[in-house]
C-alpha positions in Angstrom: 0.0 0.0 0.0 2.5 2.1 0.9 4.9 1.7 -2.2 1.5 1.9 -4.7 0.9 5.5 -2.4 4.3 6.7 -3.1 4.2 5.9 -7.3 0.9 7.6 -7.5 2.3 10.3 -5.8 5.2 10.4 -8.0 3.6 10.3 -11.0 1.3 13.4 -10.1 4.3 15.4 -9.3 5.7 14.8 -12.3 2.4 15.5 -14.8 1.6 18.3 -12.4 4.8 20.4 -11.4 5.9 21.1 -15.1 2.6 22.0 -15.9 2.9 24.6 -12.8 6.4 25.8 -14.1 7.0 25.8 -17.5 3.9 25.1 -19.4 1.3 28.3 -20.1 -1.3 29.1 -18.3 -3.7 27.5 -20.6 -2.3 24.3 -19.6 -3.1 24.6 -15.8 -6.9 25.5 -17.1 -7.2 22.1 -18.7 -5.8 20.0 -15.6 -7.9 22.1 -13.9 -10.7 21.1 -15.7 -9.9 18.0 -15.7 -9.9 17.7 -11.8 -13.4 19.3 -11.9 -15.1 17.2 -14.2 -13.7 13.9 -12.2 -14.1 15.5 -9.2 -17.3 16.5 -10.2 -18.3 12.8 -10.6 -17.2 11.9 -7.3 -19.1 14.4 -6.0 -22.3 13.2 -7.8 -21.8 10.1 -6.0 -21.3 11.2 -2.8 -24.7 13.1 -2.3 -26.2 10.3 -3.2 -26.4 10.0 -7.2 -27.0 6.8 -9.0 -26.5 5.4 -12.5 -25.5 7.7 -15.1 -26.3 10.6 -13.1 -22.6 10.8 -12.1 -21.5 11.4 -15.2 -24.3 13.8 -16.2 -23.1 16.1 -12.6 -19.3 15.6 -13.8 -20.1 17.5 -17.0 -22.6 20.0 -15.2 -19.6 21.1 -12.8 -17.2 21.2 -15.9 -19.8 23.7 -18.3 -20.5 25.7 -15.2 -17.1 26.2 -15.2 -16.5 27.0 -18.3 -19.7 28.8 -19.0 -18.3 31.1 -16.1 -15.3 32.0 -17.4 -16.8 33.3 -21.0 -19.7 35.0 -18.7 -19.5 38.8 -20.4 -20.1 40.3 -16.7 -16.8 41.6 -15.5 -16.9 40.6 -12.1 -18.6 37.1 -12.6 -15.6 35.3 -11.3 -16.0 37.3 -8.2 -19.3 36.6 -7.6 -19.0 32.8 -8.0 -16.4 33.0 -5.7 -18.5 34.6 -3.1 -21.6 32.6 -3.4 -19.1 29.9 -2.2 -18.8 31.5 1.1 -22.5 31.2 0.8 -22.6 27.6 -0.7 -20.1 26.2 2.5 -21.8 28.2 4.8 -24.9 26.2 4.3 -22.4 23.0 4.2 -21.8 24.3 7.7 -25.4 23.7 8.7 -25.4 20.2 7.1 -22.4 19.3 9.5 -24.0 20.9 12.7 -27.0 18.7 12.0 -25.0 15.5 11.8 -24.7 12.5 9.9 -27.9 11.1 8.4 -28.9 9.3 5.4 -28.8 10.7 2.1 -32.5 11.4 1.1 -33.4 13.2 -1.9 -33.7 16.7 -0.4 -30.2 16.2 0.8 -29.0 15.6 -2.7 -31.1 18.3 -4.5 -29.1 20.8 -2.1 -26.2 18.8 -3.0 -25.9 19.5 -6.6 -26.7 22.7 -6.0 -23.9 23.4 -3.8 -21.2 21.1 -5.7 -22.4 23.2 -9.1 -21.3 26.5 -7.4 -18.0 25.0 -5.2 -16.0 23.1 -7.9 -16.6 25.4 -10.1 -15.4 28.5 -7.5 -12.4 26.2 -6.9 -11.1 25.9 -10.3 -11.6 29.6 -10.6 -10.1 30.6 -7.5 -6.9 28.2 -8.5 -6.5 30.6 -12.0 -7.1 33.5 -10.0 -4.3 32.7 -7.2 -1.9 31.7 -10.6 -2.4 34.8 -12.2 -1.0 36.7 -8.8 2.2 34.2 -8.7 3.2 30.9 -9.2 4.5 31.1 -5.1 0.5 32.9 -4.2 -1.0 29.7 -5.5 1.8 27.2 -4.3 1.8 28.7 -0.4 -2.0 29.1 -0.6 -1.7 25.1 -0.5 1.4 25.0 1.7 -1.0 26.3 4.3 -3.2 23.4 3.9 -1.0 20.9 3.8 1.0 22.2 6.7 -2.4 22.2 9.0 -2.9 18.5 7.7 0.7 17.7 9.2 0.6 19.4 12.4 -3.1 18.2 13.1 -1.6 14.6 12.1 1.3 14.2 14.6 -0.3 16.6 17.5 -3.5 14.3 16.9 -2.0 11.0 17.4 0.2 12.4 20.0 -2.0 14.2 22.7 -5.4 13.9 20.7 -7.7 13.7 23.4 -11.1 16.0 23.0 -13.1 14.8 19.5 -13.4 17.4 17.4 -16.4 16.1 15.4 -16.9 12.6 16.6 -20.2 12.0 14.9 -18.3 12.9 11.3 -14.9 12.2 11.9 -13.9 10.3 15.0 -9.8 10.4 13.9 -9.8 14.3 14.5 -9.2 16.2 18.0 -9.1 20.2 18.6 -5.9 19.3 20.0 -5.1 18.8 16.4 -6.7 20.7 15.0 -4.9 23.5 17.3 -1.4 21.8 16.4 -2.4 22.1 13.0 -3.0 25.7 13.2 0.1 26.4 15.2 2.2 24.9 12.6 0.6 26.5 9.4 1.0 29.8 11.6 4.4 29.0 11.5 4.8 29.0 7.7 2.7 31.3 7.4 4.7 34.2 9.5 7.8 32.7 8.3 7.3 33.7 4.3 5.8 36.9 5.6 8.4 38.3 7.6 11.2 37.3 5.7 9.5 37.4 2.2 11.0 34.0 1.0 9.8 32.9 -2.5 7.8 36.6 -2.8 5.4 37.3 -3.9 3.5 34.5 -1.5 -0.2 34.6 -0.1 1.2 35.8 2.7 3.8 38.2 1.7 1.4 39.9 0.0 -1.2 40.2 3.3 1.7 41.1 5.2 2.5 44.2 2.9 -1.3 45.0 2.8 -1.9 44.6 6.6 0.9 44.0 8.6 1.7 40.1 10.4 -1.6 40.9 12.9 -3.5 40.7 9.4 -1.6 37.8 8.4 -2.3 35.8 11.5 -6.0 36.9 11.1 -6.4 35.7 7.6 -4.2 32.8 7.9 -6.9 31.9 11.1 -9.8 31.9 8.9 -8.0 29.5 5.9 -7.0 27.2 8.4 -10.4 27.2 9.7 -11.6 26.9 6.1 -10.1 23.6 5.4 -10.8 22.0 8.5 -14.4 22.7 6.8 -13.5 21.2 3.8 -12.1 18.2 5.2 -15.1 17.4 7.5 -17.7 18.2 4.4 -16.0 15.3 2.7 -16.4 13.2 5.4 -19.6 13.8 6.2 -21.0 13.0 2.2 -18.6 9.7 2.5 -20.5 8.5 5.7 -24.0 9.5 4.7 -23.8 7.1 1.7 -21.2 4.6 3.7 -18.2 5.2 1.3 -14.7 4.9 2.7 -13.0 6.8 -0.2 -15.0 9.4 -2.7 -13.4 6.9 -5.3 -10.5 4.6 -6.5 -9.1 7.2 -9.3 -5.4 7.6 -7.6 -4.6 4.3 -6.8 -3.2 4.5 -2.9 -4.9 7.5 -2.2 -8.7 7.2 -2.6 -10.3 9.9 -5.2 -9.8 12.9 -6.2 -11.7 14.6 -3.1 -9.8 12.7 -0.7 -6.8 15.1 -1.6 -8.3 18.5 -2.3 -10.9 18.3 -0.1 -9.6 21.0 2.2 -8.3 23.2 -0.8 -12.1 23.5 -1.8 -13.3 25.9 0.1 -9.4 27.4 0.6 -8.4 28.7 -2.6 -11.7 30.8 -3.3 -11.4 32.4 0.5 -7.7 32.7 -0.1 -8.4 34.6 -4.1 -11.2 36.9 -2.1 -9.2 37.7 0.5 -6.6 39.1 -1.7 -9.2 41.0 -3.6 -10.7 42.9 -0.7 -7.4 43.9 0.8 
């Protein structure tokens, strides 16, 4: 398990890092659209989507998408990027009400909400590229980082459940240790400006470190969100995984869950400082 982990793993790196450093921007759009679409049809099946219906919601997520992009309003990007504050505000809700089974209301909110947050993450990703390969590369850092520290300090002192009922694995006192260390990072690149422009290098000059510890607050709140979103569709309709795309590793959700709801806070952010 652990060697097929680490060749998937590999291979992405190496479709996905030269498309991040040397190819245009026009190819990031397509792997981005590619993620949407089969992220799309993970989602489908995760609110609780049968038969082709999958596949008809994988294509849904992928022309909202692009029907977004060639909308003539000028600010129509920012605008799907806020009604994804709205969209996982009401995924908030869901979560405070628990785990229940899927029933057909549940999954007529859920393609609603799925139709306006992949879409507001592939846009948000473009959005963080066009202000710096090292805005949209820290953006992530700060996820992955809170993943880490919420890991180790977890299994090491993890005593008070975070949310048992979605996720039984996660403790505040990881999720605490996760915040910790992506505050770390985060003040690190700011006050030194290593790699500038970053996310945070360019909060810091806007707003000072307070601002940066603020913002940085509210993104590693935001994929803590993410994460337990994805949990919570997985154990409504009993799926360990949201599918078996990246062999090791689950689906495509399983690894961007938490930059979901991120990259479009991170992109508006940005915007309104």
């Amino acid at each position: 398990m652990l060697l097929t982990r680490v060749i998937t793993a590999v291979c992405l790196l190496l479709l996905i890092l030269p498309i991040l450093f040397l190819a245009p921007p026009a190819a990031l759009a397509g792997l981005v659209a590619v993620i949407v679409l089969l992220g799309g049809w993970e989602f489908g099946r995760l609110i609780g989507l049968r038969g082709a219906w999958p596949y008809v919601y994988a294509v849904a997520c992928l022309l909202v998408l692009i029907g977004w992009h060639d909308a003539p309003q000028r600010d129509a990007v920012t605008w799907l990027l806020e009604a994804s504050l709205i969209a996982w505000g009401v995924a908030l809700v869901l979560m405070a009400r628990g785990v229940r089974t899927a029933t057909p209301a549940f999954t007529a909110l859920g393609v609603v909400l799925g139709l306006i947050m992949l879409p507001a993450f592939g846009h948000a990703v473009m959005v963080l590229r066009a202000a710096g390969i090292g805005v949209l590369l820290t953006a992530a850092v700060l996820v992955w980082a809170a993943d880490i520290g919420a890991y180790f300090v977890g299994k090491a002192i993890g005593k008070r459940k975070l949310a048992p009922t979605i996720s039984p694995g996660k403790s505040w006192e990881g999720a605490i240790g996760g915040w910790l260390l992506a505050m770390i990072v985060a003040l690190s690149l700011a006050a030194t400006h290593t790699f500038a422009p970053t996310w945070y290098s360019l909060v810091a000059d806007k707003g000072g470190l307070r601002l940066v510890v603020i913002l940085t607050t509210l993104l590693v709140a935001a994929s803590i969100v993410g994460d337990l979103f994805e949990s919570l569709l997985k154990r409504q309709v009993g799926m360990k995984d949201s599918s078996r795309l990246l062999p090791g590793h689950g689906g495509i959700l399983d690894r961007i869950d938490a930059l979901i709801p991120v990259f479009p806070l991170a992109a508006l952010l940005l915007a309104w400082i």
